[in-house]
C-alpha positions in Angstrom: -18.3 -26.9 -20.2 -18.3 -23.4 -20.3 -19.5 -21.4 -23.6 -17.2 -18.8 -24.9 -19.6 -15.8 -23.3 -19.1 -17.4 -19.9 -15.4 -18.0 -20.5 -15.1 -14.3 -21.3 -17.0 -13.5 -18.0 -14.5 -15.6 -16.3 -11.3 -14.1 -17.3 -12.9 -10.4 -17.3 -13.7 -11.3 -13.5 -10.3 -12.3 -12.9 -8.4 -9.8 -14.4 -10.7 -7.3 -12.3 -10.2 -8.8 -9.2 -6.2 -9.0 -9.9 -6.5 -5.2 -11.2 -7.9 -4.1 -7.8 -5.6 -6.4 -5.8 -2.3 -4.9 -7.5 -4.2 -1.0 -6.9 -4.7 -1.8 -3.0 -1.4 -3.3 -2.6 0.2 -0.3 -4.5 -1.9 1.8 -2.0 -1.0 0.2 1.3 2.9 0.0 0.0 2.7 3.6 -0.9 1.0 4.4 2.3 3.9 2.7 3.9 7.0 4.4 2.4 5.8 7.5 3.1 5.2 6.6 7.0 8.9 7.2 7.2 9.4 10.4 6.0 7.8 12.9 3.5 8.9 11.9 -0.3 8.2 12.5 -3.6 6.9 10.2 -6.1 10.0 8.5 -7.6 11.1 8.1 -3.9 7.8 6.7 -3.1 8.4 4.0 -6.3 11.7 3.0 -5.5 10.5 2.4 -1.5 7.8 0.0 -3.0 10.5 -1.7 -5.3 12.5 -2.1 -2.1 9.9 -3.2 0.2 8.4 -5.8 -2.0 11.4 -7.1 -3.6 11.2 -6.5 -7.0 7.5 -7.6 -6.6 5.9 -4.9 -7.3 7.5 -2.5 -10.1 5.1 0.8 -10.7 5.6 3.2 -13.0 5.8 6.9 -12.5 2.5 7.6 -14.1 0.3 5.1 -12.0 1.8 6.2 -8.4 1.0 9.6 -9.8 -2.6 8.7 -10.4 -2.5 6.5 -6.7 -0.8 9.7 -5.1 -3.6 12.3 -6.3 -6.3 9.7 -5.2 -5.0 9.1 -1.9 -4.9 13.0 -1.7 -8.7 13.3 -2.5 -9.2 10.9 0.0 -7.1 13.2 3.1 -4.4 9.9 3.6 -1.7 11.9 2.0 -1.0 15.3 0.9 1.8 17.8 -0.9 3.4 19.2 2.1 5.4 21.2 -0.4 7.4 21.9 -3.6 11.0 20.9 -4.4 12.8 21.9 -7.3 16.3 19.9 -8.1 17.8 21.7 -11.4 15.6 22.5 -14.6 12.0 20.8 -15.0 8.5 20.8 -13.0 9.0 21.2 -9.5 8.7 18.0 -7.6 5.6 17.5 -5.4 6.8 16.2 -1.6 3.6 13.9 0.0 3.3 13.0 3.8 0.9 11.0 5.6 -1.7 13.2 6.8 -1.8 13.7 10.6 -5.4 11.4 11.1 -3.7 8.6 9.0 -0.1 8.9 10.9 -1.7 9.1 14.0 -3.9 5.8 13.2 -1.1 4.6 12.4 0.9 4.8 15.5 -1.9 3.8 17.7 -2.8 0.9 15.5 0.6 -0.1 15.3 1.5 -0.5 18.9 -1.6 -3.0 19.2 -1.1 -4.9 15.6 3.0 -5.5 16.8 2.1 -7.5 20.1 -0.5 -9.3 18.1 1.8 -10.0 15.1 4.8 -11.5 17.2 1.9 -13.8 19.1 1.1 -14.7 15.6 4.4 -15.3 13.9 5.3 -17.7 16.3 4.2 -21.3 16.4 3.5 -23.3 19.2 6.8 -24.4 21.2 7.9 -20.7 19.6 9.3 -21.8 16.1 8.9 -18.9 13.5 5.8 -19.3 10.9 7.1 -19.3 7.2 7.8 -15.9 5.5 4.8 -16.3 3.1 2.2 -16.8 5.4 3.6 -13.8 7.4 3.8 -11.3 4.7 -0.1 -13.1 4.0 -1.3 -11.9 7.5 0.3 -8.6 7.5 -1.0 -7.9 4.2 -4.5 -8.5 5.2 -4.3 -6.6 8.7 -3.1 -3.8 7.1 -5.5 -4.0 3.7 -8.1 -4.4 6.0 -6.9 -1.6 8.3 -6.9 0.5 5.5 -10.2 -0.5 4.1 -11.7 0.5 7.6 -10.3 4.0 7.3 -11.1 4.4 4.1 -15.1 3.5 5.1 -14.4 5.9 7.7 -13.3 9.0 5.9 
């Protein structure tokens, strides 16, 4: 039985691993939407909306914060400033040319190595959850990699 100082521990561990989990996925989403084309924050937050499904629902303030960090890290930066009627001019992001290119070359390799994945023996289609698992990790830890290496 655990005491109440160890069942503190406990849930303060979990709700710091699940705090870093939602950050990293909010990074590699972010990341992601702006591998289309250059876009500016509330773009970038309804892209995640879209590509998670309603999973993930970030506000304004946090992308913000994810956007500058991602900046101080050289994965994104402002490629310039848009103004759309009265208010602060909106900052556009892009991918940065080492992450885009990394991107591209790692992406040619990972989609071979997905579709081998994705398919089962006798070539029926793994289910969507342990896809979206996989992909996940290769890209988290594709990310983490750069990130070591920057």
């Amino acid at each position: 039985m655990l005491t109440s100082e160890e069942h503190r521990l406990v849930e303060y561990a979990c709700k710091t691993w699940a705090d870093g989990h939602v950050k990293a996925s909010l990074a590699v989403f972010a990341m992601l939407a702006l591998s289309s084309r250059p876009q500016w924050v509330g773009d970038v937050q309804e892209s995640v909306r879209e590509m998670s499904r309603g999973a993930m629902q970030p506000d304004a303030q946090t992308l913000h914060r994810m956007m500058r960090r991602l900046d101080r890290l050289g994965l994104v930066r402002c490629v310039r400033y848009e103004s759309r009627g009265p208010g602060a001019a909106r900052k556009i992001f892009a991918l940065t040319e080492v992450l885009a290119t990394w991107l591209w070359v790692c992406g040619g390799a990972l989609t071979a190595s997905l579709l081998m994945m994705v398919l089962r023996p006798g070539g029926r289609p793994r289910p969507a959850a342990w896809i979206v698992g996989v992909v996940g990790g290769v890209v988290g830890s594709g990310v983490s990699l750069l990130l070591l290496l920057t």
